[in-house]
N, C-alpha and C positions, 0 to 999 in steps of 0.2 A: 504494500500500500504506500504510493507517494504522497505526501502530506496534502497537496493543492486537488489531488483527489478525495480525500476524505469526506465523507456523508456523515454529516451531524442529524441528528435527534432534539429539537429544541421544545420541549415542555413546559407550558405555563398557561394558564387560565386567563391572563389577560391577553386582549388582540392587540394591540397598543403594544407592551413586550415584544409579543412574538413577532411582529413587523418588525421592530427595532432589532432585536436579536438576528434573524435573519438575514435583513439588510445587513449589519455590520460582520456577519458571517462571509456571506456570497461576496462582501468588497474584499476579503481576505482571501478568496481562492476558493470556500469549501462550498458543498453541496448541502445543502438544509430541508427539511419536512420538521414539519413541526404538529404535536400534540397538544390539545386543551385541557386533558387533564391525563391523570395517572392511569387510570383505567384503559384509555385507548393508547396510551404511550406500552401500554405493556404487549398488548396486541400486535401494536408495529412492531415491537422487539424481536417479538416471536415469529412474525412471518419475513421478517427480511435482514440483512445484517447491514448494524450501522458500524460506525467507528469511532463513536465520542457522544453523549448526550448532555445535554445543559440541562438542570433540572430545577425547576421552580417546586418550593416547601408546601406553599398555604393554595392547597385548590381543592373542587369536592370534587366528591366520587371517590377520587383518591387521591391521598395527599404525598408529597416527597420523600419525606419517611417512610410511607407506605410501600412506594416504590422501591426503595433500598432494602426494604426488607424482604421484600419479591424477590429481588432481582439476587440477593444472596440464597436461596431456597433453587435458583434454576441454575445448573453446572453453565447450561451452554448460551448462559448470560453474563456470566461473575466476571466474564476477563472486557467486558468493554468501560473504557472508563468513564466517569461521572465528573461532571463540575456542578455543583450548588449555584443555581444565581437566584438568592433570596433576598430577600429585605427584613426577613426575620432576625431579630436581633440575639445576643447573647450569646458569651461563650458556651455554653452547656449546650444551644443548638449547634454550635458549628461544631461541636466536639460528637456531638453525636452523629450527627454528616458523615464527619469523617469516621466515627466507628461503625458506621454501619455500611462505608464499602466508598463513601463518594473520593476522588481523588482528587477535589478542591474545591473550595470554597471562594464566591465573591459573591460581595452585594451588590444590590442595589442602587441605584443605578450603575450598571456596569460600565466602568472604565474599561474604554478600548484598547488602549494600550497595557492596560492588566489582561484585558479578553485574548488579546495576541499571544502576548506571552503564554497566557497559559493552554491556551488550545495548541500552539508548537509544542512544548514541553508534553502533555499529554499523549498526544500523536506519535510522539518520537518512542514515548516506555512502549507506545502499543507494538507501534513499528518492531521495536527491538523484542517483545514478547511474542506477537508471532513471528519472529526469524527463529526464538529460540524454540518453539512448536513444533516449525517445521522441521526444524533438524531432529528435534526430539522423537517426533512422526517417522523420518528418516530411519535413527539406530532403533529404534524400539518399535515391539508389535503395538499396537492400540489398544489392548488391556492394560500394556505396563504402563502406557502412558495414562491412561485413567488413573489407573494405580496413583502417580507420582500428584495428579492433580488431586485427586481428592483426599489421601492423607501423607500426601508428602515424601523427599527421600530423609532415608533411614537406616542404616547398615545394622543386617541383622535381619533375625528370619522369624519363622513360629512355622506353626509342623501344620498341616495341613496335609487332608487326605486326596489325592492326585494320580495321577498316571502319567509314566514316563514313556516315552516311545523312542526308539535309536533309528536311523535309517541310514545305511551308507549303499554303495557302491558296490558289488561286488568285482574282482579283480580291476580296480582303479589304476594301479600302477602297470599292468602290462596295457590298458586301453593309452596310458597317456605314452605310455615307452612307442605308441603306433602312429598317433598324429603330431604334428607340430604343437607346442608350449601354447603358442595362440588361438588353435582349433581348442585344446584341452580346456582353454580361459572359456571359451565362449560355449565350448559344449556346457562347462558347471554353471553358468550364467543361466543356460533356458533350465536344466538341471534345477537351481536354484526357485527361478521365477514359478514352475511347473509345481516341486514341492509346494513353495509357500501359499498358491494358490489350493493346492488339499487343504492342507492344515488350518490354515485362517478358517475356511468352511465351516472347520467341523472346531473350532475357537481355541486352538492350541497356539503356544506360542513355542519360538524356537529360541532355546534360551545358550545354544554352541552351537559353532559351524566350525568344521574343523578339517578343512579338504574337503572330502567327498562327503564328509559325517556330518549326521542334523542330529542335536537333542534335543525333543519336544515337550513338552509339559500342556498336560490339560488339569483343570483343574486348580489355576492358581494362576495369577492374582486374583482373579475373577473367580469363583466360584461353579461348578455346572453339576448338571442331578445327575450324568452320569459320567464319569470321566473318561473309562473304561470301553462304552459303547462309543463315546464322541473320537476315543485313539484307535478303535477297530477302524471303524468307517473312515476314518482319515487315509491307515493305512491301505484301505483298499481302494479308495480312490486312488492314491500317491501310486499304486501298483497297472492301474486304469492307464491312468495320463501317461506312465511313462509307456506304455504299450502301443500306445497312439504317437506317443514321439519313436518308438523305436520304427516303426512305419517310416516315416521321413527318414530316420537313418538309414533304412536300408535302401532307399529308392536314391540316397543321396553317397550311397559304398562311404556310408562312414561306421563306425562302431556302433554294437548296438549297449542300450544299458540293461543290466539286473540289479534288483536289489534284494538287501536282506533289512526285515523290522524286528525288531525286537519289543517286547511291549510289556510292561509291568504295572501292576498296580497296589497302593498300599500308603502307609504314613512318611511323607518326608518331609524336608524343614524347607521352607523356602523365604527365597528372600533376597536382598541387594547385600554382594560380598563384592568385597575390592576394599579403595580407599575413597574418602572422599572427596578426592578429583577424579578419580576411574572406578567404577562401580558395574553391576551387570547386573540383572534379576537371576536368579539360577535356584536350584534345590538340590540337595544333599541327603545321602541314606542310602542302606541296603537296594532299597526298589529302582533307584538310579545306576544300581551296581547290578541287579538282577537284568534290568533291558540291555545294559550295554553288552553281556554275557550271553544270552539271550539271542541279540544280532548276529552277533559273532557264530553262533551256536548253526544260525538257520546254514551253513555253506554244508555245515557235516551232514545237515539229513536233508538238504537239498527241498526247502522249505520255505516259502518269501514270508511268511510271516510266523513267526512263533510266541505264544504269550504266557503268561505264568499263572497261578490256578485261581487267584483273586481277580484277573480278569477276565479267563473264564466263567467263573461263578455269576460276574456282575450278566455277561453276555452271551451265557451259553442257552435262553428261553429265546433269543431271535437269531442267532450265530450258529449255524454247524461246525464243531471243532472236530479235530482229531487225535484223541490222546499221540502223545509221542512215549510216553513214559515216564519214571523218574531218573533225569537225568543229574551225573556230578558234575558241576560248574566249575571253573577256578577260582578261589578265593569264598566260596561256602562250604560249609564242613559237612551237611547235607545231601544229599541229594533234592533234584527239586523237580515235579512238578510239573513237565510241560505239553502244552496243548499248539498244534498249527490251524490258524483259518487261512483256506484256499486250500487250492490245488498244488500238489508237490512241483516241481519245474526241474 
């Protein structure tokens, strides 16, 4: 958003104001609509996006207060900023202005050259808060970034009951030992895009990429009623789509893909590990160690997907599985437990 683009929201019950507001606005560059009281001010909020509102205190139907308190109660309101233009006197009102979300306060009759200053200065935090959005939209899925919006970062986890999903590649290194470094780039690019379009679906996020290797997580930050059933059907999409790419590969004599999923489910701790300049969402525990073991597992029995018996349980009333047995993993003392959905390959 360039500033001299900017679409204001001008709110005030008198016509007298909002002509004067407006005028002094549009001689500044911006674009203005203007509300007569809170009530229809909230309605425009809701059906179209502004980028600054001026809001007048003392009007009926609903008053400016009224509005601040709204407008903190709607997430995909909270980030556009607010300036007070009241004539209401007292600190205790301007104090409360500001505690209930406005980013500035001027009276009555507004100075223009206060007006300037601070509709630049405003424009500019927004400017710079959706740059850091976008980017944040960028490294992170849109659950995490909810996450971050609605109770903040925080290093540190809590246990949460979820499902982990592994997905790699199978023989990745002799497919890249075949094509050139930049065919291999661009193969993991649709590779990539083609996953993350499964997974978003079915509301997982990918919380490591690591070469050919995706680690998923359903069931955190966000919550879902079944984690288990949302990391099959993920899987089996992800196994779809690449089937339909491997088509194109072969019509195009380049390599084709297989994969192997691993998929577990049970309690593990998640949450933002790093430091607090580099940080990641991620989860930790056995069930994280079971899928990745799991993946690895599907090349020996020649299996695209294999899951362990808590995700069976959740999905074996709409799921055909196939016991495999109890298999010994590396690094559980156990034997475990596992079941493949699909077809062997």
């Amino acid at each position: 958003m360039s500033e001299a683009a900017a679409h204001l929201l001008i709110v005030d019950d008198n016509r007298v104001n909002r002509l004067l507001l407006s005028r002094s606005v549009e001689l500044l560059g911006y674009t203005a609509t203007v509300a007569e009281n809170g009530h229809e001010a909230m309605d425009m909020l809701r059906a179209r996006v502004f980028d600054l509102m001026l809001l007048d205190i003392e009007m009926p139907v609903m008053d400016g207060f009224e509005v601040l308190e709204a407008i903190k109660l709607e997430p995909a309101l909270k980030d556009i900023p607010i300036i007070v233009t009241s004539s209401v006197e007292g600190v205790n009102n301007i104090v409360r202005c500001i505690d209930l979300g406005a980013e500035d306060y001027l009276p009555k009759p507004v100075n223009p050259v206060l007006l300037r200053a601070r509709l630049s200065s405003s424009l500019e935090k927004k400017r710079l808060r959706d740059e850091q959005k976008t980017l944040l939209k960028r490294f992170a899925t849109s659950e995490v970034v909810q996450d971050l919006q609605e109770s903040g970062f925080k290093l540190g986890g809590r246990r949460v009951h979820a499902t982990i999903l592994f997905c790699d590649i199978r023989g990745f290194t002799t497919i890249s030992e075949r094509q050139s470094p930049e065919d291999t780039i661009e193969m993991l690019n649709i590779y990539y895009t083609l996953m993350f379009e499964a997974i978003d679906h079915h509301n997982g996020i990918v919380t490591l990429m690591i070469g050919d290797g995706l680690m998923v997580l359903f069931g955190a930050p966000q919550p879902l009623e079944n984690s288990a059933a949302s990391a099959v059907a993920a899987a089996q999409d992800m196994l779809a789509i690449i089937e339909l790419f491997n088509l194109e590969q072969a019509a195009a004599e380049k390599p084709e893909i297989r994969l192997g999923i691993g998929i577990a489910t049970g309690e593990v701790v998640a949450g933002y590990a790093g430091t607090k300049d580099r940080a990641t969402y991620t989860c930790i525990g056995d069930k994280v160690n079971l899928a990745s073991r799991l993946e690895g597992h599907t090349k020996r029995v020649s299996r695209p997907i294999l899951i362990d018996e808590a995700t069976h349980s959740a999905v074996s009333a709409s799921q055909p599985c196939d016991p495999i047995g109890q298999v010994e993993l590396d690094g559980f003392s156990k034997p475990v437990a596992v079941f493949a959905v699909g077809r062997s390959v």
